[in-house]
Structure formats: C-alpha cells, structure tokens
C-alpha positions, 0 to 999 in steps of 0.5 A: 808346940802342935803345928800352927799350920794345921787348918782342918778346913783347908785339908778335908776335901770341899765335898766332905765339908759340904757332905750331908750324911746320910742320917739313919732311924737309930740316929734319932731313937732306939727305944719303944716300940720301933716302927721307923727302920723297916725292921723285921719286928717278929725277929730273926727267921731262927731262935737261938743264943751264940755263946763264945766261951772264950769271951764269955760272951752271951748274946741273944740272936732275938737282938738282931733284927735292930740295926745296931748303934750307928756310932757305937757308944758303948764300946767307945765308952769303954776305949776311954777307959784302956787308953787314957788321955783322949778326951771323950768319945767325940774323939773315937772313931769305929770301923771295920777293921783299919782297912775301913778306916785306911780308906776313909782317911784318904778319901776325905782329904785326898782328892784323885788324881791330884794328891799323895801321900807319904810312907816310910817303908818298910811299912804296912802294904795296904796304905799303898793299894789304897792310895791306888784304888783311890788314884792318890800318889805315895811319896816315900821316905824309907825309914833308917835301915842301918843295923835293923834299927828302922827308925824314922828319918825325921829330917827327910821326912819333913823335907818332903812333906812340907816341900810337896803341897800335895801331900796330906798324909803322912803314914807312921806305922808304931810299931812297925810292920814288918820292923816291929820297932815303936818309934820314938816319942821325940822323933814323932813330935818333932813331925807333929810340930813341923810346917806340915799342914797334913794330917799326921796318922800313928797306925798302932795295931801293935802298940799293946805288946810294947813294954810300959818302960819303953813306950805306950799309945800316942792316942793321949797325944791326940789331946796335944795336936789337931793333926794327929790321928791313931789308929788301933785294932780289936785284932791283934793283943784282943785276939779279935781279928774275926769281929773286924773292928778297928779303931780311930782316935784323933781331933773331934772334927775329923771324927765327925767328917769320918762318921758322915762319911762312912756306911750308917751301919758299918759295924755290926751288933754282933761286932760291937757287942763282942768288942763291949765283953772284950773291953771289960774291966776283966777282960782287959786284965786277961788281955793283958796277961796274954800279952804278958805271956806272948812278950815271954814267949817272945823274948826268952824262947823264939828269938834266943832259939832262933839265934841257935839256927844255921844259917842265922844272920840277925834279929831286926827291929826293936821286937816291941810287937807279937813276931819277929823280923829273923833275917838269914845269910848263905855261907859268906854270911850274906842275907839270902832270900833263896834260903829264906824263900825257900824254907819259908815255901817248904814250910806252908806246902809240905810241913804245916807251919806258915810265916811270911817271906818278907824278903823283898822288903826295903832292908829286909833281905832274907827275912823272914816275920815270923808270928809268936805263938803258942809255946808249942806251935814256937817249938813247933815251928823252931824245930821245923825251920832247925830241920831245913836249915841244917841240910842247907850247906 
C-alpha cells in the first residue's frame, strides 16, 4: 500500500506553496499574429536551416525568434508513449538536463540550513554539491557492498529517514552510478510504503540499457505512490547529452510546484524540438536497437576481454547501464588504487583513451568505470589497458 504519511502540503516549502509563478506570453497563446512577448518579429539576424543527419532532424532557424513551449507539451506527449503507465502529461516534468531538476527538487521542499537529505553511496556526486549550494544536510546510507553486489539496505535506509524528521529526500539512483546495479522492485517498494513522510526520487539515467526480463522504469509506479518521483535523461540510450534535456515523472501536484518554480523558458526550442524527432515511433526503434548493440558489446566484448588482463580483480555491480564498474589488485590480489590511478592518468595524458578513476568511492577501491563504446574504441581501449598492466609486476 503507498505511504499514508505522505502530505504534499507539509513537505513542499510554505513559500512554493504560496509561490505565484511567473506567468510568460506563451503561457495564454502561441498563434496569430503575436504582438505580446516583445519578440524580434522580422526573425533571426541569419536565415538558415540546421540539419542533423543523425536525427534526421530539420528545423528552420526562421522559428527561433518565438519563445518555445514553456511546458513543452509535445515532447511530453511523446514521453507517454516510451514509458507506459504514467498517467497523462500533468505528470511530466522538462528540464535542463537532471541537474535542473536536482536542484529544483531540493529547493522546493528543503528548507537551508534546517533540512537533509538522504543517499546511499556509492552514488551520483551531484545530489551532494547540490545539497551544499542549497546548505541542506546529506544523511548516508551506504548501499550493501559485499561481493559488489551494491543493493539497498532497506532497513537502515528506513531507520534513518523515518527516524530524522528533517529528512525529506531520499536519493535512489537505478541503476546506480557508479554500481551500474537496477535495484529491486521489491526492496524500492518496500521504502515507498514506509512511515517516511519524504519525497522518494528513483534517478533513471541508466534504466533503458537494463534487460526487459530483469526490470523496466519505476515511472509506471508514479500511478501507485504520491511520493514517487523518477527521474530520467535525453543523454545517455538517446545520445543526447548535447541538447541538455532532462526529465521528471512524479504526482500532478509536484509537477505543478516545479513548473512554478523553474525559469518560464528553460528548455529551448532547439531542445525540445530535437527531443520531439528523437522521441519518434522510429527514432525509438533505433534507440533501441543502439541499446541493443551497447548491451553486446558490453556483455560479450568489454567485460570477457577485461577478465583476460593482468592484474584483474572482479567485475562490480549488476552491469544493468552502458559501462562497467572493473576493480584491479597488486600482486597479493588486493584491490590497488596506485595501478588503477595510474593506468587510468596514463591513459587520458599520453594514450588518447579516457575512463574514470573511480577508486576513492565507498567500496570501489581500485576501480575503474569504464563507458562501452564502440566496437573499435572497446578494442581500442582494451589494448591499451592489456599494454600497461602487463609491465606492472
């Protein structure tokens, strides 16, 4: 059963509740002769059409003298259709990139220098450097590290976001990063149903590389439990990173509290009008497919190849994204983040291949993440890291 000690209205801050948004020209109309924006109405000071190939996507710079959808209704419109279950486009929120929505999240219900909130490291670095900007604490739950299996510990989890009154986010990130672990359905319920009277937001940057028999997007849970909320990205299975758009799907009312609270253009037409394209019943189908590839790439090259290297120690996570979490061991076989350190600098200065040292992580000594790519930058990159650890005694 969703929690019963969910009020939306005790959580959300008294001045969001009272906010009276800023209410922008494209707010009441967007056709005829529009004379209310002060808008530059002869156009842009060029004439000329951007084509991306990649997208196959066409778009007239003669549009962009308008101010775009303020809610962006379109591209919402289509987000209904990749993640089934939510319940209309009241439901969805735009934003530049997660960041935005990160930050907005924290700002309408956590009130500085009095509230937390709570993560489960190893985890996303920037709910923390927003949680400073914002002076808002961070209470930490580490996740269950034993064997790199990084799952949640529920029970502590509970324990201390219903034992602090001053909590009123908790952070899950499925799947993880750096874990790359898509946490169970069970184990998340189980926080959603508590006594937590918080806000309960599922970060999903990751969650279209998970394999349909293990587990899909919580978004349809949003339909369940007020005090869910999921978030997702244009960057990663879409390839999108560049465009900056990120996306929210939670309960009605908080959508509405984030829409009043944000800038009234913060997504650009440009934006919203590549996320459309990409959000196509075809364009999907290819995402898909380049998932599909990424996922054997993954599976059957990187992580078998990277088995084969010296000094390898294990494999971590549950792999359910697009990279792999390698951990590596000096010759006692003890995870070493001298060698990770060091082949990971070696690489990016003087080999032209760049991972990420992710070593000083909770449970992640010696590891390094490293992104799938393409089937050559994969050999690429294997060949490289074989070169170096092999002259490591």
């Amino acid at each position: 059963m969703p929690s019963t000690s969910f009020d939306i209205k005790k959580l959300v801050r008294p001045n969001i509740l009272k906010l009276e948004p800023y209410r922008c020209a494209r707010d009441d109309y967007s056709e005829g002769i529009l004379l209310d924006a002060n808008e530059n109405s002869y156009g842009p000071a060029f004439q000329t059409t951007i084509v991306d190939d990649s997208i196959q996507g066409n778009y007239d710079a003669q549009n962009l003298h308008r101010y775009p959808d303020p809610l962006g209704r379109e591209v919402k419109q289509r987000i209904l259709k990749l993640r089934p279950g939510v319940p209309g486009i009241e439901n969805v929120f735009l934003g530049v990139g997660s960041d935005e929505v990160i930050d907005l999240l924290v700002r309408i219900t956590c009130q500085p220098g009095k509230d937390a909130m709570l993560i489960t490291p190893p985890t996303y670095g920037m709910y923390k450097v927003v949680a400073n900007i914002n002076d808002v604490g961070v209470v930490r739950v580490p996740l269950t590290t034993d064997g790199g299996s990084f799952q949640l510990d529920v029970d502590a989890t509970i324990e201390a976001a219903v034992g602090n009154p001053a909590i009123k986010i908790i952070w899950l990130c499925s799947p993880g990063n750096p874990t790359g672990t898509y946490l169970r359905e069970a184990d998340v319920r189980r926080i959603l149903e508590s006594a937590f009277s918080g806000l309960v937001v599922i970060d999903e940057a990751y969650v279209d590389f998970v394999e349909p028999s293990k587990g899909s997007s919580y978004a349809r849970l949003v339909a369940e439990y007020p005090n869910v909320f999921v978030m997702q990205t244009m960057s990663k299975s879409f390839g999108l990173a560049g465009i900056r758009l990120g996306v929210g799907i939670g309960c009605a009312d908080m959508v509405y509290y984030l829409n009043n609270a944000k800038a009234p253009y913060n997504v650009s037409t440009l934006s919203l009008d590549v996320a459309k394209q990409a959000l196509s019943d075809g364009n999907v189908q290819k995402m898909l497919a380049v998932v599909g590839s990424l996922r054997q790439q993954r599976d059957q090259y990187l992580i078998p190849e990277l088995r084969k290297l010296p000094h390898f120690g294990q494999i971590l996570g549950g792999n359910d994204a697009n990279f792999v979490l390698c951990r590596f061991v000096d010759s006692n076989g003890v995870a070493s983040n001298e060698i990770a350190k060091g082949v990971y600098a070696e690489m990016a200065e003087n080999r032209g291949c760049v991972v990420r040292y992710r070593g000083s992580d909770l449970g992640c000594a010696g590891c390094l993440r490293i992104t799938v790519g393409t089937e050559e930058e994969n050999r690429t990159v294997i060949a490289t890291m074989r070169d170096l650890l092999s002259a490591i005694p």
